[in-house]
N, C-alpha and C positions, 0 to 999 in steps of 0.2 A: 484472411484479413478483409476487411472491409471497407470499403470505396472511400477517400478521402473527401471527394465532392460530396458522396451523402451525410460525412460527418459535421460538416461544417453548417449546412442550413439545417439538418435534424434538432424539430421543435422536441422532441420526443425526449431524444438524448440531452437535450442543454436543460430540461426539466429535473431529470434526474439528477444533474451535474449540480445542481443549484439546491438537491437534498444531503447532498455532499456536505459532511460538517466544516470540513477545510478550505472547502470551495465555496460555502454559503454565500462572504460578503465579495465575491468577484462577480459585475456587472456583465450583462449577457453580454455587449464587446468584448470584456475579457474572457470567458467562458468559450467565444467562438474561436479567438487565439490559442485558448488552448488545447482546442480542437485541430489546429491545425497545428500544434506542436506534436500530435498524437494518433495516435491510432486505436481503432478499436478491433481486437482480435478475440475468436473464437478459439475456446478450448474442449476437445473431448474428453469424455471421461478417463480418468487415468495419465493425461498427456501430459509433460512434463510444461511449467512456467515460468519457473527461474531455476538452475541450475547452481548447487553449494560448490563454492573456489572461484565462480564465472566473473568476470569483470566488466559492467556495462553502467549506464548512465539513466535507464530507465527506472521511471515509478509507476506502480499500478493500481487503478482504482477498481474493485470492487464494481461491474452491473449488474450480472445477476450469477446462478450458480453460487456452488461451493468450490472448496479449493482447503488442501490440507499443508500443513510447513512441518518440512522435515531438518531432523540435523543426527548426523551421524545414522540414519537409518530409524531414528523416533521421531516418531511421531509428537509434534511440541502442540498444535492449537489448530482449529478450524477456520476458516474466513466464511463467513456467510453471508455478512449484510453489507448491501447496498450501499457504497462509501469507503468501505472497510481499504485501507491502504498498506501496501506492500511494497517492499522493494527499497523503503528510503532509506536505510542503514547505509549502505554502500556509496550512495546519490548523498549523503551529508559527509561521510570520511574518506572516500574512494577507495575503500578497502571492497574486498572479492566478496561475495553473496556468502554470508554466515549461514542462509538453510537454502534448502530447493522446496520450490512449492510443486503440486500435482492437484490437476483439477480433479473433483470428484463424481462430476455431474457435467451435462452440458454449463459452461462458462464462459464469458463475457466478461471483460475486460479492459478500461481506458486503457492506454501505454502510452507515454508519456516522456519524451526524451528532452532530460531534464538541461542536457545540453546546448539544447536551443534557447532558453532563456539568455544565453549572453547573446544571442543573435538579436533581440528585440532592441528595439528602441525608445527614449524618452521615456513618461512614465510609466509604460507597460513591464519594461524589464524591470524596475521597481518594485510595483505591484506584486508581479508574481514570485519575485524574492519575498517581500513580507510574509505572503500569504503561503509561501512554502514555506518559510521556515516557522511561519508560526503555526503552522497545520502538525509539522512535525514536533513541534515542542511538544505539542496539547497529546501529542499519540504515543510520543516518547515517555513524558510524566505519566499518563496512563498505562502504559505495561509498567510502568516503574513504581508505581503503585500496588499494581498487581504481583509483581514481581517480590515487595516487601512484604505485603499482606501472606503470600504462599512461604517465604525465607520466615518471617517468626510463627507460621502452623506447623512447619517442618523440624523447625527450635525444640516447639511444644512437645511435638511426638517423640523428637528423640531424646527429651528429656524424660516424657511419661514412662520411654523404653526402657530407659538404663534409669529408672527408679524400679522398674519389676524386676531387675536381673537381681539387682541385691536381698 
């Protein structure tokens, strides 16, 4: 884990945080908040970063590195860029980590304990309601998208199938 104090005044990191599509319209005050809601952790190759059944409150942004999501021992999708968020299925229903992820590569990581948002005050705990929940909208409709585009390719084929059987 990496130093709390270096997270907060890192010009470096709040650049990046600010390439973040979810985080775009939060003001570097708020960006520095939620830097100190967070931590930034190093993963090695192989290491595990979230655990499928675990029950926790954290979300994870994407610095650099890869990182792969598992569920029942398959392998489902890649994370690779910069932004790419993980972990908020759990963090919107409080239901146990549906996959486990494992880094691939050296990997970097915001974490982000989503439970301190009710510790804020005035309009910051606001703010970063909106922009959670609207960060998760936009990521949710998108695998949901993705998710309908692959359910009628899969229609296709196993119509095309059981037309050759006959």
């Amino acid at each position: 884990m990496i130093d709390e104090g270096f997270l907060k005044d890192n010009e470096a990191i709040i650049r990046k945080l600010q390439k973040i599509p979810i985080l775009r319209s939060l003001e570097i005050e708020h960006l520095q908040t939620l830097l100190e809601m967070s931590e930034l952790r190093e993963f090695k190759p192989g290491q595990q970063i979230l655990e499928e059944g675990h029950f926790d409150n954290w979300i994870f942004y994407l610095v650099s590195g890869k990182a792969k999501i598992i569920k029942d021992g398959k392998e489902l999708a890649t994370i690779r860029h910069t932004g790419d968020v993980f972990g908020e299925m759990g963090v919107l229903d409080g239901s146990a980590r549906s996959a486990s992820v494992y880094a691939t590569e050296e990997t970097v990581c915001l974490c982000t304990d989503m439970s301190r948002i009710d510790a804020l005050y005035g309009d910051n705990k606001y703010i970063f309601r909106y922009t959670v929940v609207r960060g998760f909208a936009q990521i949710l409709a998108n695998r949901l998208r993705l998710t309908t585009d692959e359910l009628l390719q899969c229609r296709q084929e196993l119509a095309r199938l059981k037309g050759n059987q006959t």
